[in-house]
N, C-alpha and C positions, 0 to 999 in steps of 0.2 A: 261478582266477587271483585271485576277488577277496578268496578266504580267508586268503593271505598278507597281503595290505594290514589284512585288520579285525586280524590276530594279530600285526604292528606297530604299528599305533595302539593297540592294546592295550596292548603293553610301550612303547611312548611314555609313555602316559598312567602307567604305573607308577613309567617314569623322573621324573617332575614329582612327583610325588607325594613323592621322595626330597628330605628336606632336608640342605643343607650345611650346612658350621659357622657361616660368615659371609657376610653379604647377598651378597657378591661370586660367592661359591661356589652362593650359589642362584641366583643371577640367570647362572650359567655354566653350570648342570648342568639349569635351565627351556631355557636360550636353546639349547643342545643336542638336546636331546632337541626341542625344537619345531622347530630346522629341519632334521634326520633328517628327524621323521615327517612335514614338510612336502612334502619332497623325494621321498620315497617315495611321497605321495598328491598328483605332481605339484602341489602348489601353488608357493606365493611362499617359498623357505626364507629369505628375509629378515626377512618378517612370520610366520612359523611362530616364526623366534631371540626376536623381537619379543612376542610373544602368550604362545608359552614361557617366560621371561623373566621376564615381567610377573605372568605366570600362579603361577610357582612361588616368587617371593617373597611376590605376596601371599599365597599358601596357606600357608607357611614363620611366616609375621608373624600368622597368623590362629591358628593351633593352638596348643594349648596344650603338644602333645607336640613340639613342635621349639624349636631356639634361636633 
Protein backbone atom coordinates (compact mmCIF):
# COMPACT_ATOMS: atom_id res chain seq x y z
CA UNK A 1 0.00 0.00 0.00
CA UNK A 2 2.61 2.34 0.74
CA UNK A 3 4.43 1.94 -2.74
CA UNK A 4 1.59 3.60 -4.51
CA UNK A 5 1.82 6.82 -2.22
CA UNK A 6 6.08 6.95 -2.73
CA UNK A 7 5.23 6.45 -6.84
CA UNK A 8 2.97 9.71 -6.52
CA UNK A 9 5.03 11.94 -4.71
CA UNK A 10 7.41 10.86 -7.06
CA UNK A 11 5.42 12.13 -10.22
CA UNK A 12 4.34 14.99 -7.82
CA UNK A 13 7.66 16.07 -7.49
CA UNK A 14 8.22 15.72 -11.29
CA UNK A 15 5.12 17.75 -11.85
CA UNK A 16 6.79 20.97 -9.87
CA UNK A 17 9.72 20.52 -11.54
CA UNK A 18 7.66 21.45 -14.78
CA UNK A 19 7.89 25.11 -15.72
CA UNK A 20 5.05 27.31 -17.29
CA UNK A 21 5.49 30.14 -19.52
CA UNK A 22 4.36 32.83 -17.01
CA UNK A 23 4.55 33.11 -13.18
CA UNK A 24 0.77 32.55 -13.23
CA UNK A 25 1.21 29.22 -14.90
CA UNK A 26 3.83 28.33 -12.55
CA UNK A 27 2.35 29.13 -9.53
CA UNK A 28 -0.93 27.00 -11.09
CA UNK A 29 0.89 23.98 -12.19
CA UNK A 30 3.29 24.17 -8.34
CA UNK A 31 -0.12 24.75 -6.54
CA UNK A 32 -1.67 21.66 -8.34
CA UNK A 33 0.49 19.35 -8.32
CA UNK A 34 1.23 20.21 -4.27
CA UNK A 35 -2.41 19.68 -3.34
CA UNK A 36 -2.85 16.29 -5.52
CA UNK A 37 -0.01 14.99 -3.67
CA UNK A 38 -1.07 16.45 -0.57
CA UNK A 39 -4.28 14.99 -0.66
CA UNK A 40 -2.99 11.65 -1.57
CA UNK A 41 -0.59 11.66 1.55
CA UNK A 42 -3.47 12.80 3.65
CA UNK A 43 -2.25 16.03 4.41
CA UNK A 44 -3.57 19.79 4.41
CA UNK A 45 -4.25 20.19 0.32
CA UNK A 46 -4.54 23.76 1.04
CA UNK A 47 -0.96 24.05 2.32
CA UNK A 48 0.34 21.38 -0.17
CA UNK A 49 -1.49 24.34 -3.19
CA UNK A 50 0.48 26.72 -0.93
CA UNK A 51 4.06 25.10 -0.54
CA UNK A 52 3.61 23.74 -4.36
CA UNK A 53 3.04 27.10 -5.47
CA UNK A 54 5.70 28.73 -3.78
CA UNK A 55 7.90 25.87 -4.43
CA UNK A 56 7.60 25.83 -8.15
CA UNK A 57 7.98 29.49 -8.80
CA UNK A 58 10.85 29.70 -6.96
CA UNK A 59 12.51 26.88 -8.82
CA UNK A 60 11.07 28.39 -12.25
CA UNK A 61 12.90 31.93 -11.16
CA UNK A 62 16.09 30.16 -9.99
CA UNK A 63 17.09 28.06 -13.20
CA UNK A 64 18.60 29.09 -15.82
CA UNK A 65 16.72 26.61 -18.17
CA UNK A 66 13.10 28.02 -17.68
CA UNK A 67 11.42 31.49 -18.48
Amino acid sequence: MRIPQIFFALATCAGLAACGDTTGEQALLGGGAGAVGAAVLSADPLFGAAVGAAGNVLYCKTQNNCN
